[in-house]
SEGU-242278 format. One record per residue: residue number from 0; residue in three letters; y, x, z of N, C-alpha, C in turn. Coordinates in steps of 0.05 Angstrom, whole numbers, plus 5000, padded with zeros to 4 digits. Each point is the difference from the previous one (the first is absolute). Layout:
<lumkol NUM, ALA, <Y, X, Z>, <Y, X, Z>, <Y, X, Z>>
...
This chain:
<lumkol 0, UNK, <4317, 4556, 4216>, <4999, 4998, 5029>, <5014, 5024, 5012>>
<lumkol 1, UNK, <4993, 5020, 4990>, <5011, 5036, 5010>, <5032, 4991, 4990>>
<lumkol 2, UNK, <5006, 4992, 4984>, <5026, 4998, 4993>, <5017, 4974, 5023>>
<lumkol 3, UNK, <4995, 4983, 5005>, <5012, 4992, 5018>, <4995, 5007, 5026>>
<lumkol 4, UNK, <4985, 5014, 5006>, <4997, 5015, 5033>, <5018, 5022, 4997>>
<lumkol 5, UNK, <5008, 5012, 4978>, <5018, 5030, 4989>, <5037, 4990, 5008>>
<lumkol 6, UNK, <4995, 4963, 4989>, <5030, 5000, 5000>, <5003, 4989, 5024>>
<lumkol 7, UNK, <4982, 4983, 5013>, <5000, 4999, 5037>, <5009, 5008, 5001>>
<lumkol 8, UNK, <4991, 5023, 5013>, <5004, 5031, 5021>, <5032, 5006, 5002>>
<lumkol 9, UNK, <5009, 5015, 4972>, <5040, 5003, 5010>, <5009, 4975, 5008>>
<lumkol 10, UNK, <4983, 4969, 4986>, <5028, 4988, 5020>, <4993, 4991, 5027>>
<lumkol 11, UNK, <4971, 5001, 5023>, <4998, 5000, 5015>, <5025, 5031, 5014>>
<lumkol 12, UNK, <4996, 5019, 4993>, <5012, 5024, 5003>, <5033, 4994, 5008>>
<lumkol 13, UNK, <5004, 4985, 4971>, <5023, 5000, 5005>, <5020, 4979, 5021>>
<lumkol 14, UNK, <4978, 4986, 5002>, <5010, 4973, 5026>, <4992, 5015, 5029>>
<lumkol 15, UNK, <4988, 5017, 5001>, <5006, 5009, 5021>, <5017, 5020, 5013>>
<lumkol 16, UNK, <4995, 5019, 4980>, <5039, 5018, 4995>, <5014, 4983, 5006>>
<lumkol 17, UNK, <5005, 4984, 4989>, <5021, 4976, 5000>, <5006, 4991, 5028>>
<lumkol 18, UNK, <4978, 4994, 5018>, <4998, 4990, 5027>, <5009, 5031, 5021>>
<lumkol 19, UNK, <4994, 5019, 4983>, <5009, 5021, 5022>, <5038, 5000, 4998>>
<lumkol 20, UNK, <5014, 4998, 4972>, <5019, 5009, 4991>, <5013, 4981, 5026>>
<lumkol 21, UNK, <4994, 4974, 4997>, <5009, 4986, 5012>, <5009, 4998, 5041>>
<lumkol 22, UNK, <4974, 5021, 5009>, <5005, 5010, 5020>, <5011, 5020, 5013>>
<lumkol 23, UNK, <5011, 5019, 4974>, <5004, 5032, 5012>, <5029, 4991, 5015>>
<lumkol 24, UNK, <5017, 4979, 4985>, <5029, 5007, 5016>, <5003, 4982, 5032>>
<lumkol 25, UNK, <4976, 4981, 4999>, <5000, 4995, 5032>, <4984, 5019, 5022>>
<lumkol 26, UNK, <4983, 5006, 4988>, <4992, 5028, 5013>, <5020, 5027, 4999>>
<lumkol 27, UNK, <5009, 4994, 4984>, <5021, 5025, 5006>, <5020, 4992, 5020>>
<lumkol 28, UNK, <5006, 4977, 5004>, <5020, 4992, 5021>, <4987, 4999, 5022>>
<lumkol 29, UNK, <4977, 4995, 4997>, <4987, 5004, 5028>, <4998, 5028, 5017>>
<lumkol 30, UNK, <4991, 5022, 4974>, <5001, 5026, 5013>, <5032, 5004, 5013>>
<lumkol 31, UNK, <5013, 4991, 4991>, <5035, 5014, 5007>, <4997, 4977, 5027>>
<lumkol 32, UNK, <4989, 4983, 5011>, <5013, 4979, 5012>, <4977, 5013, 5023>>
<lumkol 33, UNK, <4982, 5014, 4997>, <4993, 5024, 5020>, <5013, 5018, 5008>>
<lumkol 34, UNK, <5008, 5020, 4987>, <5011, 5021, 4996>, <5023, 5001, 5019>>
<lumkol 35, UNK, <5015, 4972, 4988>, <5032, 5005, 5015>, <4992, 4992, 5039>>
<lumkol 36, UNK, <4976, 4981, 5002>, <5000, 4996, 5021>, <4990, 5018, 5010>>
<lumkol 37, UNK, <4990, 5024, 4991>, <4989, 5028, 5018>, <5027, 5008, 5008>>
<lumkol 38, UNK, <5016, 5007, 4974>, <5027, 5014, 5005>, <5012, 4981, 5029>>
<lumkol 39, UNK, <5013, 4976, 5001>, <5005, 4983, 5018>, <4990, 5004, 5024>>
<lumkol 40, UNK, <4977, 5006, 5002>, <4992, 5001, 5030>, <4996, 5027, 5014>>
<lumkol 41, UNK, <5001, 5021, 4984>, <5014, 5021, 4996>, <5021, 5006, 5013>>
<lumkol 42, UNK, <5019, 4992, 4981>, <5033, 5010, 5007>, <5003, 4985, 5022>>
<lumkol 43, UNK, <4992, 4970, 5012>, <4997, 4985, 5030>, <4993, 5009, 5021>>
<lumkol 44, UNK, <4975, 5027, 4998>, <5000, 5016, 5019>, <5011, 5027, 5003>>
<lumkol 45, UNK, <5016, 5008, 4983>, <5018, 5019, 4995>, <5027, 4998, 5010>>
<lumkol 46, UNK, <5007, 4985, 4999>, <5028, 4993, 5015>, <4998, 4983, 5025>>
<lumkol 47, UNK, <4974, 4994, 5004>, <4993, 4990, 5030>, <5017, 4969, 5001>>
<lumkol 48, UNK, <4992, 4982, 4985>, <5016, 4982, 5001>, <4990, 4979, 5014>>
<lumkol 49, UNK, <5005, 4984, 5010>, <4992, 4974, 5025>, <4974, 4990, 4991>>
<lumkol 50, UNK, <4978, 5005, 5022>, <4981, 4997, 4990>, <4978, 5019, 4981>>
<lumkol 51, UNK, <5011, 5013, 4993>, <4975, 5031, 4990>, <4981, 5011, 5027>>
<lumkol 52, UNK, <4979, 5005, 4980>, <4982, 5007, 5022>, <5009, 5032, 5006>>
<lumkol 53, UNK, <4999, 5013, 5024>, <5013, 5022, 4999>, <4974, 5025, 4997>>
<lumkol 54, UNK, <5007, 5021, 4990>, <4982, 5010, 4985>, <5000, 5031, 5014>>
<lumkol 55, UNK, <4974, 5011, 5006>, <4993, 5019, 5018>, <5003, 5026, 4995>>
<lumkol 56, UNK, <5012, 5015, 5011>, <5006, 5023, 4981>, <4983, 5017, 5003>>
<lumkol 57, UNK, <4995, 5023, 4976>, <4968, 5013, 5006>, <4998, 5020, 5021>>
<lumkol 58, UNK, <4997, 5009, 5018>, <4993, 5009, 5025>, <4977, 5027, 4995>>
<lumkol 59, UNK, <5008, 5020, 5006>, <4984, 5021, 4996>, <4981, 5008, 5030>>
<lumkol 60, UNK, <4966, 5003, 4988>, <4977, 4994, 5009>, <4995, 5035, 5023>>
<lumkol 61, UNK, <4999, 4989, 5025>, <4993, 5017, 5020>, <4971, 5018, 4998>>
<lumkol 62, UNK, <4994, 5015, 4987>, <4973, 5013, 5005>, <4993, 5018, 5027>>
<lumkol 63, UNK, <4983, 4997, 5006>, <4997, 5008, 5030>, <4972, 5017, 4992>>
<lumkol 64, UNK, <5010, 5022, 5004>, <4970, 5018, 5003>, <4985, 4995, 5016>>
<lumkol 65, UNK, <4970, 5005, 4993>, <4977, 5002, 5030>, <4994, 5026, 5006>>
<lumkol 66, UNK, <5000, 4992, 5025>, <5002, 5018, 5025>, <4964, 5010, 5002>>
<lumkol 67, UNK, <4999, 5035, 4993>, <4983, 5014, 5012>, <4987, 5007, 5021>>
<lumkol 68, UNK, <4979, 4990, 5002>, <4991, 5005, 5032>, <5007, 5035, 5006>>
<lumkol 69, UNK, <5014, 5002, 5019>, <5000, 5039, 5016>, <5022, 5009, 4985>>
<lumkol 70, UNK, <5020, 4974, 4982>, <5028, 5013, 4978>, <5016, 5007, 5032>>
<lumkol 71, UNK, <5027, 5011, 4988>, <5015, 4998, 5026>, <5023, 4973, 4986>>
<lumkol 72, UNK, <5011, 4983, 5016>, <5010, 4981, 4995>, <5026, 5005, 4999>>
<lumkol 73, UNK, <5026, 4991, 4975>, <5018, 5014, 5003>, <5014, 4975, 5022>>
<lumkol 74, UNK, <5016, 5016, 5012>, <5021, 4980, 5029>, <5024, 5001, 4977>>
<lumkol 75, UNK, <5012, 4977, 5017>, <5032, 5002, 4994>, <5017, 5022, 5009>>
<lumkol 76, UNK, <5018, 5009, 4991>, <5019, 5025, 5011>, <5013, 4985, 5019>>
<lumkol 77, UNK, <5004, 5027, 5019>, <5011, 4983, 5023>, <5034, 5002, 5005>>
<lumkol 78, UNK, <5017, 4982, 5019>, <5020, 4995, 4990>, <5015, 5025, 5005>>
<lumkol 79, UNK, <5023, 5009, 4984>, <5012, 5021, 5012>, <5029, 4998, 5012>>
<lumkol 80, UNK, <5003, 5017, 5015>, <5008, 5000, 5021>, <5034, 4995, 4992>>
<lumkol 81, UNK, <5014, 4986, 5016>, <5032, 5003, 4989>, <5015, 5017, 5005>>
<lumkol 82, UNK, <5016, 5022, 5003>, <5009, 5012, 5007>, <5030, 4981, 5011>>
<lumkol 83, UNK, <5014, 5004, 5022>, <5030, 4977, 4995>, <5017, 5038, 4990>>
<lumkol 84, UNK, <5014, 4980, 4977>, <5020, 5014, 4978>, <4989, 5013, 4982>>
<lumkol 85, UNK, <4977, 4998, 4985>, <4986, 5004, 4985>, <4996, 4978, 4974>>
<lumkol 86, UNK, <5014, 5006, 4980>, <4989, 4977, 4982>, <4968, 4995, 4993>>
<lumkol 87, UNK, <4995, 4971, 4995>, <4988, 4986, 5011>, <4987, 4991, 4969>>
<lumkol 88, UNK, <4979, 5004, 4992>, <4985, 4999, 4975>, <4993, 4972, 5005>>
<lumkol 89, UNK, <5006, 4993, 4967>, <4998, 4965, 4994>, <4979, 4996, 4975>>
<lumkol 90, UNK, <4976, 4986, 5000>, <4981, 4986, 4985>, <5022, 4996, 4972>>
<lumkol 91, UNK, <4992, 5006, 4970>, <5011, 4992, 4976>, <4995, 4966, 5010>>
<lumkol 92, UNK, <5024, 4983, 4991>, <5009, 4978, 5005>, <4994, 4983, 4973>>
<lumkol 93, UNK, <4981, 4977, 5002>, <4986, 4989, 4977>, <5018, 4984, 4981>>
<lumkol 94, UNK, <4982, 5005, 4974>, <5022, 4986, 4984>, <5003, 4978, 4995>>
<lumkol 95, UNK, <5025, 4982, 5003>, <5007, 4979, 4998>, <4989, 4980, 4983>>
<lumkol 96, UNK, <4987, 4987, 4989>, <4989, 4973, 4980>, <5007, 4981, 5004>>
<lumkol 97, UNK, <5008, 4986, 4978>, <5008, 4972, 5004>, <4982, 4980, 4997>>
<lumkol 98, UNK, <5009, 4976, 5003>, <4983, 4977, 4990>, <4984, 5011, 4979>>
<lumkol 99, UNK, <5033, 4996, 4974>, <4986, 4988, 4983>, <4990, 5022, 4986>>
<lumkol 100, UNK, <5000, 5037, 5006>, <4987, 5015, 4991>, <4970, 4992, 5011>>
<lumkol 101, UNK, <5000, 4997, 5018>, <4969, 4986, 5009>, <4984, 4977, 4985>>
<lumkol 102, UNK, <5011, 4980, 4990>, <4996, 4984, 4987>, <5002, 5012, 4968>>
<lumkol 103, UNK, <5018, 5013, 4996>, <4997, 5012, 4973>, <4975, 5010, 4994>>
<lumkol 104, UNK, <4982, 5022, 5015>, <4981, 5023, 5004>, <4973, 4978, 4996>>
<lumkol 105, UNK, <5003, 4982, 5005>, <4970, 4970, 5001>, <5004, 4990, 4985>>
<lumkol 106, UNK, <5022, 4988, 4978>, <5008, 4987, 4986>, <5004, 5010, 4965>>
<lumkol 107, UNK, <5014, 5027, 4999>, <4995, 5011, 4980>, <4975, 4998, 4980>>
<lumkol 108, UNK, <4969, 5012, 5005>, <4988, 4993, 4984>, <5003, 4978, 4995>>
<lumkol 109, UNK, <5001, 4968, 5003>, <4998, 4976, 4993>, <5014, 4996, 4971>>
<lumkol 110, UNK, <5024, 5011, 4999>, <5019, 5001, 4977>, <4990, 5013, 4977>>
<lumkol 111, UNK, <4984, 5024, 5007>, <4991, 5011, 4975>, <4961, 4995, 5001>>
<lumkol 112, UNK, <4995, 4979, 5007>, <4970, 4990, 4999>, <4997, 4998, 4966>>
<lumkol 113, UNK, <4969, 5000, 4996>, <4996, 4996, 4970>, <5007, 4985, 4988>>
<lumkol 114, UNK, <4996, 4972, 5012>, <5008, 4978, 4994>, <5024, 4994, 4995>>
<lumkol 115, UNK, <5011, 5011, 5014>, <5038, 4991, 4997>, <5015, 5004, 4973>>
<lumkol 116, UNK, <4977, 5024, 4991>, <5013, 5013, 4977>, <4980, 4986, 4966>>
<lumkol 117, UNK, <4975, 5001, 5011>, <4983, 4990, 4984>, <5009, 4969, 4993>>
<lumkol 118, UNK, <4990, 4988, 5017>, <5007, 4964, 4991>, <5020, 4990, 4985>>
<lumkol 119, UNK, <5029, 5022, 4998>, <5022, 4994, 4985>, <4993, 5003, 4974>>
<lumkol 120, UNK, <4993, 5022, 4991>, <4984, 5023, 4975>, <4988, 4976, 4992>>
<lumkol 121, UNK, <4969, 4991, 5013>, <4985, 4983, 4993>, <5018, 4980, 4982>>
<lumkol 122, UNK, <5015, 4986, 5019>, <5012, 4978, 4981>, <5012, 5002, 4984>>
<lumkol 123, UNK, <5016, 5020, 5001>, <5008, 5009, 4964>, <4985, 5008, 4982>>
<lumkol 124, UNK, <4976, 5008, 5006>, <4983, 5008, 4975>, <4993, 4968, 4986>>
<lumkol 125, UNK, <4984, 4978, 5031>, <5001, 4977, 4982>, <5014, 4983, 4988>>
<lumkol 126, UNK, <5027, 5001, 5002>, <5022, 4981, 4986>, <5003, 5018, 4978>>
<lumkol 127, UNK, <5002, 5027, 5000>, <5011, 5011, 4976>, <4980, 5022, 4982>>
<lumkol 128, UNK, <4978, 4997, 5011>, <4980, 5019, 4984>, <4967, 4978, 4990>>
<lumkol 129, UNK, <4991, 4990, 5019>, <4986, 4989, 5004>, <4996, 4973, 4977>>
<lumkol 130, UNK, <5002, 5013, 4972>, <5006, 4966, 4980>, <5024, 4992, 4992>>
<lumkol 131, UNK, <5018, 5020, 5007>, <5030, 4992, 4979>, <5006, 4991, 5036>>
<lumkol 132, UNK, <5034, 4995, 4993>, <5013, 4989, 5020>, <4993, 4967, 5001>>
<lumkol 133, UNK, <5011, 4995, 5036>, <5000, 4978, 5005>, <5018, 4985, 4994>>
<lumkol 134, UNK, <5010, 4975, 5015>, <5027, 4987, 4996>, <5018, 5006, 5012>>
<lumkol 135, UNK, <4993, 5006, 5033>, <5018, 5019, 5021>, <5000, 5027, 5002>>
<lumkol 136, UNK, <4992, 5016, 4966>, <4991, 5029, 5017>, <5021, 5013, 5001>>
<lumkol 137, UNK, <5031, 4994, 4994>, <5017, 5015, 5020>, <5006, 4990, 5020>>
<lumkol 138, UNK, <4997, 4984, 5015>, <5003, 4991, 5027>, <4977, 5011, 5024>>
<lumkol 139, UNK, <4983, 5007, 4989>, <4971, 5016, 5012>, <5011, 5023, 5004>>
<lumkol 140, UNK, <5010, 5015, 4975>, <5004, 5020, 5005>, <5019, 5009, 5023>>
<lumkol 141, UNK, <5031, 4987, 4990>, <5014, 5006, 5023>, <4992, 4988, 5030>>
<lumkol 142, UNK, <4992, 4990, 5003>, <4990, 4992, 5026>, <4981, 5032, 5010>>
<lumkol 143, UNK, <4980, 5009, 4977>, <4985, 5020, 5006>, <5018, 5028, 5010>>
<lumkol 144, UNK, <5024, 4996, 4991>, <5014, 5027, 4997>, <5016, 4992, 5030>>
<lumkol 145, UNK, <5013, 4981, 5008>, <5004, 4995, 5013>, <4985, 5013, 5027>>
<lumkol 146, UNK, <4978, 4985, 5003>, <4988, 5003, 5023>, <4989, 5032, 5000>>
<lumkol 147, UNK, <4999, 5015, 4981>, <4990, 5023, 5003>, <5028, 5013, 5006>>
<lumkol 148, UNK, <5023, 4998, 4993>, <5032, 5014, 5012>, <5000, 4991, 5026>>
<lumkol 149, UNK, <4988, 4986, 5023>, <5012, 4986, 5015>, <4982, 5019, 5019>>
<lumkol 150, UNK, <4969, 5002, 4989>, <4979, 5009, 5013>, <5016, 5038, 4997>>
<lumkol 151, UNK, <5001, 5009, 4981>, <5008, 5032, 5004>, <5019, 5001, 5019>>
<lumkol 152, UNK, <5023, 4978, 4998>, <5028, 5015, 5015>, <4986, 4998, 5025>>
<lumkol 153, UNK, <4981, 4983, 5015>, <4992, 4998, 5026>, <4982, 5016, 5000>>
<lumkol 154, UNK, <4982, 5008, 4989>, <4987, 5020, 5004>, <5007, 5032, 5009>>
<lumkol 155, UNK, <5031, 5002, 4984>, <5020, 5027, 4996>, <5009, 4992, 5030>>
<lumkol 156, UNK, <5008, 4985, 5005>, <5013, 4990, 5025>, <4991, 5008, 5027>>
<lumkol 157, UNK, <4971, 4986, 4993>, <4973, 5006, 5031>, <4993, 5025, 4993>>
<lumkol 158, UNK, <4999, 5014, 4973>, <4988, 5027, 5014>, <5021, 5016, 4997>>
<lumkol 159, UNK, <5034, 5007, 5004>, <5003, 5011, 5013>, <5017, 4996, 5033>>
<lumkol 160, UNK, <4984, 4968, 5003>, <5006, 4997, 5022>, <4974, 5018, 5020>>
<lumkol 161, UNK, <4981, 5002, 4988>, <4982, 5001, 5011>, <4996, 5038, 5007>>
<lumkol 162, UNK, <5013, 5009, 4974>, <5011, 5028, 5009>, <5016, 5013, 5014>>
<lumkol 163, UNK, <5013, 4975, 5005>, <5016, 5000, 5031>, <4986, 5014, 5021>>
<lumkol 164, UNK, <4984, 4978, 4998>, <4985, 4994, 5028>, <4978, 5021, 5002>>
<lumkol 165, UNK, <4997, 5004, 4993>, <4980, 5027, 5011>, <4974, 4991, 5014>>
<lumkol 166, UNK, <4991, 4983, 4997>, <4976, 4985, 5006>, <4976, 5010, 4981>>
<lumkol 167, UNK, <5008, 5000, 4959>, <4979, 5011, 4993>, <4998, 5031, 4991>>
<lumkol 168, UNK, <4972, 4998, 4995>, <4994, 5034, 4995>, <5016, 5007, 4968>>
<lumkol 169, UNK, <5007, 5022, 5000>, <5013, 5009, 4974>, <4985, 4998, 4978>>
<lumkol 170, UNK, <4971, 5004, 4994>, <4983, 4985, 4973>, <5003, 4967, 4998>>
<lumkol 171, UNK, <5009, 4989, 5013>, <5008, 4970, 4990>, <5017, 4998, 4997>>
<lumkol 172, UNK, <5012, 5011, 4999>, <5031, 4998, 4991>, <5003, 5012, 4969>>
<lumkol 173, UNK, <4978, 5018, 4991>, <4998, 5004, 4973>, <4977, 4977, 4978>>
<lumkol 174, UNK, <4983, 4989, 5025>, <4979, 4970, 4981>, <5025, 4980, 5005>>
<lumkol 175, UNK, <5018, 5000, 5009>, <5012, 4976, 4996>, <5021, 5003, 4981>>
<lumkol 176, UNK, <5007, 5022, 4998>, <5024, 5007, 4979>, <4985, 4999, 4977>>
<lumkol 177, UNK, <4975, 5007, 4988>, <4981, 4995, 4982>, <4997, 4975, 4999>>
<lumkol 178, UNK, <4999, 4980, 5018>, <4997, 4975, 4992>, <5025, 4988, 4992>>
<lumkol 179, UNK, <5022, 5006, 5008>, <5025, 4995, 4985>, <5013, 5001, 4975>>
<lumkol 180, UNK, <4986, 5028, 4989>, <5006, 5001, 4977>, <4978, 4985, 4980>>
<lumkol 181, UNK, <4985, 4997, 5010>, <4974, 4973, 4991>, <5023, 4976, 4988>>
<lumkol 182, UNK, <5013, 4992, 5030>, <5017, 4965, 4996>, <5015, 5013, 4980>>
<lumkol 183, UNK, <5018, 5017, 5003>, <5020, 5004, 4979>, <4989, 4999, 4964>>
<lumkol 184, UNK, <4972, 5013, 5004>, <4990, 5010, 4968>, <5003, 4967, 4994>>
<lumkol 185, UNK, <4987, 4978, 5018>, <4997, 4980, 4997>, <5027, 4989, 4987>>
<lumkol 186, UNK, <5015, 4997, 5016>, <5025, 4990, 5000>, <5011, 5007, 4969>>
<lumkol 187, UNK, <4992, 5021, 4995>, <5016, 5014, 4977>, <4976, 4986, 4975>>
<lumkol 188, UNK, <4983, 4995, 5006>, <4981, 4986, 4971>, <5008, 4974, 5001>>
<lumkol 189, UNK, <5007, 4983, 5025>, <5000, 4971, 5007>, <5037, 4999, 4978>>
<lumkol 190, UNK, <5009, 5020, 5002>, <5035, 4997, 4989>, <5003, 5004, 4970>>
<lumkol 191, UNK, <4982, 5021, 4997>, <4997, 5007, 4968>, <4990, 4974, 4983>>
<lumkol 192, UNK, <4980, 4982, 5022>, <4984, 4979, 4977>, <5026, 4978, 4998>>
<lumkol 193, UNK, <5014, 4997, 5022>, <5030, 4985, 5004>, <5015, 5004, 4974>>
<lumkol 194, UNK, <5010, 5024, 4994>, <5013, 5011, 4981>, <4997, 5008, 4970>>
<lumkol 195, UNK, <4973, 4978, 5002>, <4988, 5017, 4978>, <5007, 4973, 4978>>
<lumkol 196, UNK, <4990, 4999, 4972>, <5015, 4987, 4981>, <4992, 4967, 5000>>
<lumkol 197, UNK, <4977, 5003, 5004>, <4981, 4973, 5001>, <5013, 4975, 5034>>
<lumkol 198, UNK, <5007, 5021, 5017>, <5015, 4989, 5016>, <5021, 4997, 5007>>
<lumkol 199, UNK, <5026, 4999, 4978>, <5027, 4990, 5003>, <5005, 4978, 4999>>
<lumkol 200, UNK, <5020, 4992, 5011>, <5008, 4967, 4999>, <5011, 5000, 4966>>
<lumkol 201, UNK, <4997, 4980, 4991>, <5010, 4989, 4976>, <5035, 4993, 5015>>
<lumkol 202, UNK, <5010, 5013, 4982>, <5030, 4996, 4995>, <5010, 4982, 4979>>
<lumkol 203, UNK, <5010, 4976, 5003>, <5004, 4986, 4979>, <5024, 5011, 4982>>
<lumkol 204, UNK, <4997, 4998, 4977>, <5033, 5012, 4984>, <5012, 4964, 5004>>
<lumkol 205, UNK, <5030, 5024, 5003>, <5026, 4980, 5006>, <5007, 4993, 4969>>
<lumkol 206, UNK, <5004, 4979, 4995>, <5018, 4992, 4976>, <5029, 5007, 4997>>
<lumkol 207, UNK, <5011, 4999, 4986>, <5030, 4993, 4995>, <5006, 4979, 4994>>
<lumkol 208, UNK, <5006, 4983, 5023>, <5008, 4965, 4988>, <5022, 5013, 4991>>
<lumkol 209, UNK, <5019, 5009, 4998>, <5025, 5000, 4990>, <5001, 5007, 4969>>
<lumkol 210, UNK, <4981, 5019, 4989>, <4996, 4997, 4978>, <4992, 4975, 4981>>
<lumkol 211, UNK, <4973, 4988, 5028>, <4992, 4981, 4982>, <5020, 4973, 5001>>
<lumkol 212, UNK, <5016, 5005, 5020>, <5024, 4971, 4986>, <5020, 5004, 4978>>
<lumkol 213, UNK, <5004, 5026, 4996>, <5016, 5017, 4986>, <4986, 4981, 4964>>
<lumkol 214, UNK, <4969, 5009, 5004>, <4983, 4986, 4973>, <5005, 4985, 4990>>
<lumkol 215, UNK, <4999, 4978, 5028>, <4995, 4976, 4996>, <5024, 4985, 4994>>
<lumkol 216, UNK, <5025, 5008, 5010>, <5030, 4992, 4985>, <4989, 5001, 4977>>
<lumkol 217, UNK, <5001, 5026, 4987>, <5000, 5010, 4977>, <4981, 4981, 4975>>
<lumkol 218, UNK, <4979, 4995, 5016>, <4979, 4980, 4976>, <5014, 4971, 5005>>
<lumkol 219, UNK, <5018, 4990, 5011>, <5011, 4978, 5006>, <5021, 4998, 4978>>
């Protein structure tokens, strides 16, 4: 009895392995069939194209001190006086921003979100680690590498559009360059598994018909 409950067990085991093997490469298409549509809606509000929702740029927060009962209250300076033929003192004149450095400055993080970079990774681990390869697992992959080149160059794009713009504070400008080199580390594992031996296309060898009619006279 112990002996047939012993040989059960692996092959229940193994029919269900079996049932997972069978799902990693549509789930893996599914993660990328996320992924690209983050990127997509993304780069749609980045270039401000017909129909993007337009995206608010971050706005730095007014603190207002409270007022001491018996403080003295500071006034505004009052105006001074013009002298005629006297040059005439001018306010520093603000700096210019564009659109789409504005739109860059809101938009940037999105490109280097966890996800963007994760979900590609993910699916290459399951076509090509996860139980031996699939049937499509070079087509996963490049699709994976794909969408993570598409996600960096726009990412490189918005944030130094966004350094343009002078909208954010100078420590985000160093978590986002940190998240950059995140996509890229990515990018660079997603290319190596591309290149690697298990995933080359089969090259068929060419014959020499010309030899082989050369033969075949010959045995004639």
């Amino acid at each position: 009895m112990s002996d047939q409950l012993g040989e059960e067990v692996p092959a229940d085991t193994a029919q269900a392995w079996d049932s997972v093997r069978r799902v990693r490469e549509p789930l893996a298409w599914a993660l990328l069939v996320i992924a690209a549509i983050a990127v997509l809606v993304s780069a749609w509000q980045l270039f401000g194209l017909p129909g993007a929702p337009v995206p608010t740029p971050p706005r730095p927060v007014a603190v207002v001190a409270p007022v001491t009962p018996g403080a003295p209250v500071a006034t505004a300076p009052s105006p001074v006086a013009v002298v005629p033929g006297a040059p005439v003192p001018h306010a520093p004149s603000p700096v210019a921003v564009t659109t789409f450095g504005l739109r860059a400055s809101v938009v940037a993080p999105q490109f280097v979100a966890g996800g963007i970079f994760t979900l590609p990774v993910l699916s290459v681990i399951l076509v090509a680690f996860a139980g031996g390869l699939t049937d499509r697992a070079r087509q996963v992959v490049q699709t994976a590498v794909s969408i993570l080149a598409v996600a960096l160059g726009l990412g490189v794009v918005s944030w130094l559009g966004a350094l343009g713009a002078h909208v954010r504070p100078g420590v985000w400008f160093i978590f986002d360059a940190t998240d950059l080199a995140a996509m890229a580390a990515a990018l660079v594992f997603t290319v190596a598994v591309l290149r690697s031996r298990a995933l080359r296309p089969l090259t068929p060898q060419l014959m020499d018909f010309g030899e082989g009619d050369e033969d075949f006279g010959e045995d004639a």
